[in-house]
matplotlib code that plots the C-alpha trace (Angstrom):
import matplotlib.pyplot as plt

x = [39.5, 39.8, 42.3, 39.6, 37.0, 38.7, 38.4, 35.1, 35.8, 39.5, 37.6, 35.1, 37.9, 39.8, 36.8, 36.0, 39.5, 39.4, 35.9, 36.8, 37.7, 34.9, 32.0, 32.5, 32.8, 30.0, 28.1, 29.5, 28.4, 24.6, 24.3, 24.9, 23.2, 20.9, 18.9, 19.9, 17.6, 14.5, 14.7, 15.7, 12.5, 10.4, 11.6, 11.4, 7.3, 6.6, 7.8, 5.8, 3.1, 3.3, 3.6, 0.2, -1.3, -2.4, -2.8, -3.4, -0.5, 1.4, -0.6, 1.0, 4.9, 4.4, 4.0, 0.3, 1.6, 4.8, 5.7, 7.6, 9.4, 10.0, 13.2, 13.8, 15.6, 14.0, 15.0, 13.6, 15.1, 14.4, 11.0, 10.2, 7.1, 5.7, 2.8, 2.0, 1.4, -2.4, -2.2, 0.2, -2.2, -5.1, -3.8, -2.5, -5.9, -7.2, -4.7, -4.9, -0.6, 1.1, 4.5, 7.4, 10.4, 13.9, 16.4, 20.1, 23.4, 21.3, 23.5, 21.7, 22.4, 20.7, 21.0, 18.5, 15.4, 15.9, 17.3, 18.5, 18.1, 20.0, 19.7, 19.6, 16.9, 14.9, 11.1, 9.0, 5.2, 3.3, 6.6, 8.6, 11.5, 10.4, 13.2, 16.3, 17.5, 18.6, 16.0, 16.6, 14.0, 14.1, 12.7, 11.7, 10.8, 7.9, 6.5, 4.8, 8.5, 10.3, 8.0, 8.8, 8.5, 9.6, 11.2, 13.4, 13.7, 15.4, 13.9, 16.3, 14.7, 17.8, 20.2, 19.3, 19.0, 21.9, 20.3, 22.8, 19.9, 19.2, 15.9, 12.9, 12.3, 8.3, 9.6, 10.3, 11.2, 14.6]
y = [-22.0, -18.5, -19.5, -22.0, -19.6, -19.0, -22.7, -22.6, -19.7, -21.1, -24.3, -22.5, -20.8, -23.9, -25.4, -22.5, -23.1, -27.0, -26.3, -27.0, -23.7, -24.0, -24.7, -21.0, -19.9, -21.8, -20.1, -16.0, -16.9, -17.6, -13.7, -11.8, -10.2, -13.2, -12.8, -9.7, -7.3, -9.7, -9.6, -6.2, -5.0, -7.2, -5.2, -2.3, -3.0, -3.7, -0.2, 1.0, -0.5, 1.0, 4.6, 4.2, 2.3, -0.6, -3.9, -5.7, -5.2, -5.5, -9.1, -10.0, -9.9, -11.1, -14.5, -15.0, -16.0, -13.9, -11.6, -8.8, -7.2, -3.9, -2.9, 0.1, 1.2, 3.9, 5.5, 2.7, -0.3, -2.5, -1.9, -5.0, -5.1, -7.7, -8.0, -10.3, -9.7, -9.7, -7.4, -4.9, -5.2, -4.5, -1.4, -0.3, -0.4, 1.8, 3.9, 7.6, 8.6, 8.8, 6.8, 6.6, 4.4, 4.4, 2.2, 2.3, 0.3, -2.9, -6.2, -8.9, -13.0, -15.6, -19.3, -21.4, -20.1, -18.2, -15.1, -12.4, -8.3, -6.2, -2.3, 1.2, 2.6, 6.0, 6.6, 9.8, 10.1, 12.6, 14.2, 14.2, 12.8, 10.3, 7.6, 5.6, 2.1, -0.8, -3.8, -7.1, -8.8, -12.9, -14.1, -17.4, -17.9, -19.3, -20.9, -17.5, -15.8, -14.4, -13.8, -11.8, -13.9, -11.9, -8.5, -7.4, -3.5, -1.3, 1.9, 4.9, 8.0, 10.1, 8.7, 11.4, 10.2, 9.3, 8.6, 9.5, 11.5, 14.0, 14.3, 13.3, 16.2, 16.5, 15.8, 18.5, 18.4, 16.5]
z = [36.1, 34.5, 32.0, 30.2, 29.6, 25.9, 25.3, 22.9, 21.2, 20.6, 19.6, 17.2, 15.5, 14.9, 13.6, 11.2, 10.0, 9.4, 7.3, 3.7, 2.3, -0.6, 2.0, 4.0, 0.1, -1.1, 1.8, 1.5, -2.5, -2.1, -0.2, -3.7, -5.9, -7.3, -3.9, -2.0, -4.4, -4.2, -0.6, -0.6, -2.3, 0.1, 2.9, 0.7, -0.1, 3.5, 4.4, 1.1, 2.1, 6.1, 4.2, 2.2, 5.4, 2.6, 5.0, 1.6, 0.2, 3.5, 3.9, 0.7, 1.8, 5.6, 7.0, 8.3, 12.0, 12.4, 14.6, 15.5, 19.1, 19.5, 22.0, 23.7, 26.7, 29.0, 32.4, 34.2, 31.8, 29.3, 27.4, 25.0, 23.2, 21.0, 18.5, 15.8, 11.8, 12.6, 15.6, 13.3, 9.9, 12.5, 13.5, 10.4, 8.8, 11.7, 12.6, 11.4, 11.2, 8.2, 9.0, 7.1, 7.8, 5.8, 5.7, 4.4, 4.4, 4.5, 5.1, 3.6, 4.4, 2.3, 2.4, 1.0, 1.6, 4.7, 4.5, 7.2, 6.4, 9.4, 8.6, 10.2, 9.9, 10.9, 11.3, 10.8, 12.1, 10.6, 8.8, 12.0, 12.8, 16.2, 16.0, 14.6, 15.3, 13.8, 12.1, 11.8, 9.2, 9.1, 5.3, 4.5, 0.6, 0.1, -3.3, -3.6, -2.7, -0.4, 3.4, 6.5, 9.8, 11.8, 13.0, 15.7, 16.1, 18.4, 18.9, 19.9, 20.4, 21.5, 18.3, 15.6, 11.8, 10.3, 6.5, 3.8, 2.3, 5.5, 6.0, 3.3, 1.7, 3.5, 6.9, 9.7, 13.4, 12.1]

ax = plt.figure().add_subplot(projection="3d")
ax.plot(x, y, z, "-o")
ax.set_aspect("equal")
plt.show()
C-alpha cells in the first residue's frame, strides 16, 4: 500500500506536463507588472490607512463582509483568531496605538479578477518592534477596483525583523 501514496502527486505532475505549454504561460503572464503595482498599492493603502487609524479610507480598499484570521503558536498550541472587516474598522476607530506594519519581498498572483499577495512582514505598536510574520491578502477587483476579502497572518513574536530597511527610523525596542 505504501508504494501508492506517490500516485497523485505523480499524476498531478504528469498533468502539469500534458497542459498546453501556452496555457501555464498564458497564466505566469497575467501576474506582471500590468496588475502587480495596483494590487500592490492596495495592500500598501490598507497598511497606510492602519498607520493614520483612518477607517474611511481603510472602508474604501476592503470588502464590506471579509474577514481576516490571525495565527499564532504559543506554549500551549495553536492560537487562531478571527475578526471581520467591521469588527477590525470598529476597533480601529477606537483604538488609541499608533501601529505600523511593513511589508517586503511581496509575491503577487493575479488571474482575472482575483488576485493573491503573500509577504513578510513586521509590525511596530507605539514605535516598537512587537512582531513579524508572513500575510497572505486574497483581492478580488471590483468595478470600483481591486478589494481585500480577506487576510491570513501569522504572528511570530520570537522571529526578529528581517526588513531590508532595519528598523523605521521612529521605532525603538527593535
Amino acid at each position: 500500500m505504501k508504494q501508492h501514496a506517490h500516485i497523485p502527486l505523480v499524476l498531478v505532475f504528469i498533468v502539469s506536463m500534458a497542459m498546453p505549454q501556452g496555457m501555464s504561460s498564458a497564466i505566469a503572464a497575467e501576474t506582471n507588472a500590468s496588475e502587480r503595482k495596483p494590487v500592490l498599492d492596495v495592500v500598501q493603502k490598507f497598511f497606510d490607512t492602519m498607520a493614520a487609524k483612518d477607517d474611511d479610507r481603510a472602508k474604501a480598499v476592503l470588502l464590506p463582509d471579509g474577514q481576516y484570521y490571525a495565527v499564532r503558536n504559543d506554549p500551549g498550541g495553536l492560537v487562531l483568531r478571527r475578526r471581520t472587516h467591521e469588527e477590525y474598522l470598529a476597533r480601529m476607530a477606537t483604538g488609541k496605538d499608533r501601529p505600523l506594519e511593513r511589508m517586503w519581498d511581496a509575491t503577487v498572483m493575479v488571474h482575472d479578477r482575483i488576485a493573491m499577495v503573500w509577504t513578510p512582514y513586521d509590525f511596530h505598536l507605539n514605535g516598537k518592534f512587537t512582531h513579524s510574520g508572513v500575510d497572505v491578502f486574497t483581492l478580488v477587483k471590483t468595478d470600483g477596483g481591486w478589494k481585500i476579502a480577506g487576510l491570513v497572518f501569522t504572528m511570530e513574536p520570537n522571529t526578529p525583523s528581517q526588513h531590508p530597511a532595519g528598523p523605521p527610523p521612529a521605532a525603538t525596542g527593535n
